[in-house]
C-alpha positions as CSV (number, residue, x, y, z in Angstrom):
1,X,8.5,-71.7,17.4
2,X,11.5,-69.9,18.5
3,X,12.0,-68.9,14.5
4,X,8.5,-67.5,14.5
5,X,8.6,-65.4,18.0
6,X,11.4,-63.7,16.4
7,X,10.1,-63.1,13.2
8,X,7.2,-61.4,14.2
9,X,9.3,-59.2,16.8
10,X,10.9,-58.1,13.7
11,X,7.5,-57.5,11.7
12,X,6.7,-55.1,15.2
13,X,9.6,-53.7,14.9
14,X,9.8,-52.9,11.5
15,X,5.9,-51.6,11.3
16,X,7.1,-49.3,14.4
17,X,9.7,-47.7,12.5
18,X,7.7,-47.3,9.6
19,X,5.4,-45.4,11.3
20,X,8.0,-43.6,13.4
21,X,9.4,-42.5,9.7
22,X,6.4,-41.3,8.4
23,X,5.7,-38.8,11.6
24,X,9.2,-37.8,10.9
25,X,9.1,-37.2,7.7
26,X,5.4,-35.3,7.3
27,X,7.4,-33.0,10.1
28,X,9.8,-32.3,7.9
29,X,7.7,-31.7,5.0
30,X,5.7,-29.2,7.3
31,X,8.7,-27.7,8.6
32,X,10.1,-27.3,4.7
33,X,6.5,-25.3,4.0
34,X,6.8,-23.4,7.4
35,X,10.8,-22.4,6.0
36,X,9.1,-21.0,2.3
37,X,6.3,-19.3,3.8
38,X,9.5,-17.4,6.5
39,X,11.3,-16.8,3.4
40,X,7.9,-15.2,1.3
41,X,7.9,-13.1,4.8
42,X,11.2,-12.3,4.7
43,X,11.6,-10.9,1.2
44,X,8.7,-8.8,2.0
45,X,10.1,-7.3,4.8
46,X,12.8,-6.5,2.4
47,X,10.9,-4.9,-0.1
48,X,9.4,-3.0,2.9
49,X,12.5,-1.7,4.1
50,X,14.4,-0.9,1.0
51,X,10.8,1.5,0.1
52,X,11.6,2.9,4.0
53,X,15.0,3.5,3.1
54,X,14.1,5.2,-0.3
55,X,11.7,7.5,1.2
56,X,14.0,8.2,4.3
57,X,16.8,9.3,2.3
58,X,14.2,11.7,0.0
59,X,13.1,13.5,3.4
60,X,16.5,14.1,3.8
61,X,17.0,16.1,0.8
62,X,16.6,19.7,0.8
63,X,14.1,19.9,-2.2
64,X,11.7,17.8,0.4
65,X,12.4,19.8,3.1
66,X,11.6,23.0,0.4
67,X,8.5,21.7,-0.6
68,X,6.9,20.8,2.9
69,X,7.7,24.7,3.5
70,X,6.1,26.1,0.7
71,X,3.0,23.5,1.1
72,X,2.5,23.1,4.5
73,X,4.1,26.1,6.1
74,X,3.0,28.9,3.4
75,X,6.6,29.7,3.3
76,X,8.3,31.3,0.4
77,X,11.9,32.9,-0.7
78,X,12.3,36.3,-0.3
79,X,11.1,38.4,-3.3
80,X,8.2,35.6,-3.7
81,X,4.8,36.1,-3.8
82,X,2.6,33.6,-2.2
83,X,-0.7,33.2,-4.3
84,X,-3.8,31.4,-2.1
85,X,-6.3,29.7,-4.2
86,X,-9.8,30.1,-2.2
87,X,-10.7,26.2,-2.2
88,X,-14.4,27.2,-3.7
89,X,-13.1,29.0,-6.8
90,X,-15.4,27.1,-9.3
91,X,-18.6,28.9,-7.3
92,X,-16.9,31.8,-7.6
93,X,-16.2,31.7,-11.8
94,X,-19.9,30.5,-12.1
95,X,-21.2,33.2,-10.1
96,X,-19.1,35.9,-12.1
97,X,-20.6,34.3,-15.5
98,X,-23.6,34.6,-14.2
99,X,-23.1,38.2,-13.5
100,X,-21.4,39.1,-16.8
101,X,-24.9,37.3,-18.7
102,X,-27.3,40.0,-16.5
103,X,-26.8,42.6,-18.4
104,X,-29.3,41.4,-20.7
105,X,-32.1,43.9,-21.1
106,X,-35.3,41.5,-18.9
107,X,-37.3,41.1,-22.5
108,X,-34.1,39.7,-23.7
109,X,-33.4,37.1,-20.8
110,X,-37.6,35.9,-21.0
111,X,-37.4,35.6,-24.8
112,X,-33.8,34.0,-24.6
113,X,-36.2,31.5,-21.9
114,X,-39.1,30.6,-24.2
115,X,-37.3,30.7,-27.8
């Protein structure tokens, strides 16, 4: 009797660490996954700042800074001329090749229409 209370003490025993092992070790395996999907983050982060760093170090540079004059500012060297493209200059081609085709004599342009 006494041989069988402690042999199923044991059996509790052991089943309780068993369980007890398996919470611990699905943690782990959770914390493991937690650890790659940091590290994923991380090297991102990475990329991310070495792209910052790029780009920091070209707005440093004086062609940058030359450009963002020119562009932005209308700036220019001396002895430049600056040049401003009107933003609807298509219209205005069309509508001079439409003036340059008037000259047409008007039975021209209608026969031009029908034939």
């Amino acid at each position: 009797m006494k041989k069988r209370f402690f042999q199923i003490i044991i059996i509790i025993f052991g089943v309780g660490f068993i369980v007890k092992l398996r919470g611990d070790l699905l943690r782990l395996l959770r914390a493991t996954q937690r650890i790659k999907v940091e590290e994923e983050r991380i090297l991102k982060l990475e990329e991310k700042r070495r792209e910052l760093s790029q780009k920091y170090q070209y707005y440093q540079t004086p062609e940058f800074i030359e450009e963002e004059a020119r562009n932005k500012l209308n700036m220019a060297r001396p002895g430049e001329t600056i040049v401003i493209i009107p933003p609807n200059l298509n219209e205005i081609i069309n509508h001079s090749k439409s003036q340059v085709n008037s000259p047409l004599p008007n039975w021209r342009q209608w026969w031009n229409l029908f034939f």
